[in-house]
N, C-alpha and C positions, 0 to 999 in steps of 0.2 A: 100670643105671638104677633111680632107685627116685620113688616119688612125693611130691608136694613142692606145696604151694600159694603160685603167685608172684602177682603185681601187675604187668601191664603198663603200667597207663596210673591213673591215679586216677580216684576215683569212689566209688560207693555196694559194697554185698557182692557187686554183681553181677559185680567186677571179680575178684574174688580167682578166681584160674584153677588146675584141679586139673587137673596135667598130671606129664610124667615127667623127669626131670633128671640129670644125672651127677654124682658127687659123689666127687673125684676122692681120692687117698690125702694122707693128712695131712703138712703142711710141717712145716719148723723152729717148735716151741712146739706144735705142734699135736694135736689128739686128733680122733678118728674117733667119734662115736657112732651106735647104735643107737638108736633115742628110742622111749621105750615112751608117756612122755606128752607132750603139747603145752600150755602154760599160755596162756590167752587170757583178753586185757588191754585195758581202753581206751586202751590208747596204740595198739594192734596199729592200730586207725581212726583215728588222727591220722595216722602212714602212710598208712595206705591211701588216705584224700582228699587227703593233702599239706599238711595242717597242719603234720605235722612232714616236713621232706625227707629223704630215703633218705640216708643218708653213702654208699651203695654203686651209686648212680643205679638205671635200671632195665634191664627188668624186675629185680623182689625178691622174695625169702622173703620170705615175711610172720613174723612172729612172733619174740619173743626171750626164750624161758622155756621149759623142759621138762626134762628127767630121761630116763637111760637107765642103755646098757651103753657101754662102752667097745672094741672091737673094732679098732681101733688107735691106735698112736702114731706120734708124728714123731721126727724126730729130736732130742735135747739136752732131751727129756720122764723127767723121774724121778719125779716125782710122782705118776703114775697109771701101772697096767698092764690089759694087756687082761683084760677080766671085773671092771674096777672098778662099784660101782654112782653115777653123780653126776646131779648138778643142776646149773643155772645160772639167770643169767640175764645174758644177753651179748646182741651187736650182732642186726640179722635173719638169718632165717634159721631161724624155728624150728617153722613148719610145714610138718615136710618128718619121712619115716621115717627120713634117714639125714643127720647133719652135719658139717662139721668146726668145732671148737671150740677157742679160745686156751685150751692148758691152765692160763692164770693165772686165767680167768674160771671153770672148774667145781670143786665142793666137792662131797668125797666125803659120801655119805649114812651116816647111821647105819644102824642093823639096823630100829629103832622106827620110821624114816617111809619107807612105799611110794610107788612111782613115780610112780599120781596125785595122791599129798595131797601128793609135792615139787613137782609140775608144777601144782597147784593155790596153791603159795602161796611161791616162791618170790620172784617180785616185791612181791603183795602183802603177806607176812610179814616180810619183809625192810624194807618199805616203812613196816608199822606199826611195826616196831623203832627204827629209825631216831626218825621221829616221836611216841614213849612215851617212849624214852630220850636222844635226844641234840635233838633240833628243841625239843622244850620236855617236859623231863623231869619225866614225871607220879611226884605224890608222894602219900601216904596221905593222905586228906581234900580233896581237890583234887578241882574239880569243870572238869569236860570237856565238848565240845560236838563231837559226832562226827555229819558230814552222811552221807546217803546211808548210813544206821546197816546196812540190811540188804543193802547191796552187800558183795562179796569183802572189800575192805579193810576198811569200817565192820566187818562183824563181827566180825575179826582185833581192831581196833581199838578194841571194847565189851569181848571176853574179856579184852583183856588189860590194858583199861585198870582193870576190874573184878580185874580180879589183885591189880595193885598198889594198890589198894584206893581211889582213884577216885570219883566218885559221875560215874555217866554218863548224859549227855543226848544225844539221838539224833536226826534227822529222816529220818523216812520217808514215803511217800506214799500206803498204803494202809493199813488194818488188820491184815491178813494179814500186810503187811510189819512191821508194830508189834509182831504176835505171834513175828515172826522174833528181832527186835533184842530181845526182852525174855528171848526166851530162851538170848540169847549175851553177856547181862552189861546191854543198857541199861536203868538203871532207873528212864526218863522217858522214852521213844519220842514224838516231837512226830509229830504228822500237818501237814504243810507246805500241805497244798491243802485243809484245815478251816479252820488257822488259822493267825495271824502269829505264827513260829517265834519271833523276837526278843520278842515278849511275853511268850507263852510261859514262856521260857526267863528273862524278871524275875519270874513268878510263880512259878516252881518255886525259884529260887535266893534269892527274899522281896527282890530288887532287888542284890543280890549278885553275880550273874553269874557267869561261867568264866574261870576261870585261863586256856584257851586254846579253841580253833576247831579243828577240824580239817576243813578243805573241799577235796574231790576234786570239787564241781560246779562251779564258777565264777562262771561271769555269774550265773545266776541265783540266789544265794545272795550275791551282792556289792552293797553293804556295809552290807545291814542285819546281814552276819557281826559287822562290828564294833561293834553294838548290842550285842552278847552275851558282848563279852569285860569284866571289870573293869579299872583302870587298872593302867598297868603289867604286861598281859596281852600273850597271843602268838598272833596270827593265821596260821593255816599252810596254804596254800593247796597243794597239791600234785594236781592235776588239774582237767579240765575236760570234763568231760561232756557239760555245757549252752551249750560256748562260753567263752573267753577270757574273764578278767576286762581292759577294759577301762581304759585309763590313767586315772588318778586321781592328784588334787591332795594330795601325800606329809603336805602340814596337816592332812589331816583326821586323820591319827594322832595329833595333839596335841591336837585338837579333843572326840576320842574316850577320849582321857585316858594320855596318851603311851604308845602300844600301840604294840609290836615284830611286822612282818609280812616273812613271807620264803613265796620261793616254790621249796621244795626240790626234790632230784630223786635219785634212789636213788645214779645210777652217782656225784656224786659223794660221797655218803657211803662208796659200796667202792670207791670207785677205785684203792686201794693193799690190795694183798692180804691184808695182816692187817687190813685193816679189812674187808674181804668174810669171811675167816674167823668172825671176829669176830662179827659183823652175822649169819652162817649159824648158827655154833656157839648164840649167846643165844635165836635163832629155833628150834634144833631141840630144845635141851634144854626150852625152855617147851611147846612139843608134845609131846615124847616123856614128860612130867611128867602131863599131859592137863589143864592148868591151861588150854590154849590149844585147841582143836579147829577144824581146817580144814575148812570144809563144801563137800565137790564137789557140787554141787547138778546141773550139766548136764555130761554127757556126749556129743560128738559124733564119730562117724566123721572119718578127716583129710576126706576125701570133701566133708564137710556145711560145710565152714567157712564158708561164705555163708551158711547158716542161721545157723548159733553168733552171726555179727555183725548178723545182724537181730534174734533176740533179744536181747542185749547191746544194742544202743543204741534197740530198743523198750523197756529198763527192765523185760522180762521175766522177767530173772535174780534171784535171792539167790545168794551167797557165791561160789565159784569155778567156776568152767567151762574144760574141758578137752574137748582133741583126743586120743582115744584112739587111738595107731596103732598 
């Protein structure tokens, strides 16, 4: 038996139960890990209230991100041996000490990235990849509009937009938080609850605006989002923090000056394994470069995880948070 935080019923943190589980040897395709880290994600709370439905009913592991050892295999497994070091980030199930894992979903680690900063930024890193390079592929002199700048993702999202050479625009909510995003590439941190970010964002760009949006809050950033983009620009909505963006009338992107808006989602940009390669490999060599830096900012016991997600959806956090087991 080992321990393991499920979900029996939805609800607030106070649901997430730390209790002890069997985890039994690994089938056909299968890997057995040891998890040294646990990556925690605002989708982990879409679960957990039932925003998003379990695919595996309940009770659930919570969680789908983390990094270990490998300590077995299944059968018709050639790709991995016991004492491999990998990552993922696969279905639930991942705050728990011990898993079993499709070994088509885990990617062996380089030497360069340790277990927390893989378990800190495998979704998220993954997440800004995708969205820099393939959702709307930032170019040199292109100007960007990155919400929630001093969240996990935002900062992934400033580094590396500022890589590629970018001009980035950021919103944040505090000052402290402003001092965060400016020091991980944004070089215009909006303060959102001073002032109207979409103004804003026509004074700094002289009425010119952003090539594109990047918005992980939702409702509340929709659609004066799309004040901010220029025409023939790309709105990309890929979470919701503050609540679902609600249905809207598909004209107003014509209205706004024939804007392209999608609402991506990671698995399926790696759905097929050399695109998960792929999408890991462009993630780890811009880290292991140090062009990109993962900030673990909170650290919790697997124990705490009802903390971890009260902080997380107080907006207490900067950059990633992890389940140390």
């Amino acid at each position: 038996m080992v321990a393991a935080v499920r979900v029996h019923k939805h609800g607030g943190p106070e649901v997430l139960t730390y209790e002890q589980v069997d985890v039994p040897a690994p089938g056909p395709g299968q890997i057995k890990l040891r998890q040294r880290a646990c990556g925690i994600n605002f989708i982990d709370t879409y679960f957990r209230t039932g925003m998003y439905p379990s695919p595996v009913g309940m009770p659930f592991i919570a969680g789908n991100e983390g990094a270990g050892d490998v300590i077995a295999v299944g059968p018709d497994v050639s790709d991995f041996k016991i004492g491999d070091r990998v990552a993922y980030v696969s279905g639930l199930g991942g705050y728990a000490e011990e898993r079993l894992l499709p070994a088509e979903r885990a990617v062996k680690l380089p030497p360069a990235i340790g277990y927390e900063q893989a378990a800190g930024m495998m979704l998220k890193g993954m997440t800004a990849q995708y969205l820099l390079r393939r959702t709307h592929r930032v170019e040199p002199g292109q100007t960007i509009l990155v919400h929630a700048a001093a969240g996990g993702v935002g900062q992934i999202l400033c580094q590396w937009g500022k890589h590629l050479g970018a001009i980035v625009l950021g919103t944040v909510g505090s000052k402290e938080k402003a001092d965060i995003a400016r020091a991980n590439g944004c070089d215009h941190p909006i303060l959102y609850r001073e002032e109207d970010f979409a103004e804003r964002v026509k004074q700094i760009t002289g009425g010119a605006l952003c090539h594109v949006v990047y918005d992980s809050v939702g409702k509340d950033t929709f659609p004066k989002s799309l004040d901010c983009i220029r025409p023939l620009g790309m709105f990309a909505s890929f979470g919701s923090s503050s609540g679902k963006v609600d249905a809207f009338d598909i004209n107003i992107l014509q209205f706004k000056g024939s804007l392209f808006a999608t609402r991506p989602t990671l698995n399926h940009y790696i759905a097929a394994r050399k695109e998960l390669l792929a999408t890991a490999g462009d993630l780890f060599d811009v880290v292991a470069s140090g062009k990109v830096k993962i900030p673990v900012n909170q650290k919790y016991p697997l124990k705490d995880a009802q903390k971890a997600h009260i902080d997380l959806e107080s907006r207490n956090t900067t950059g990633s948070s992890i389940l140390v087991v």
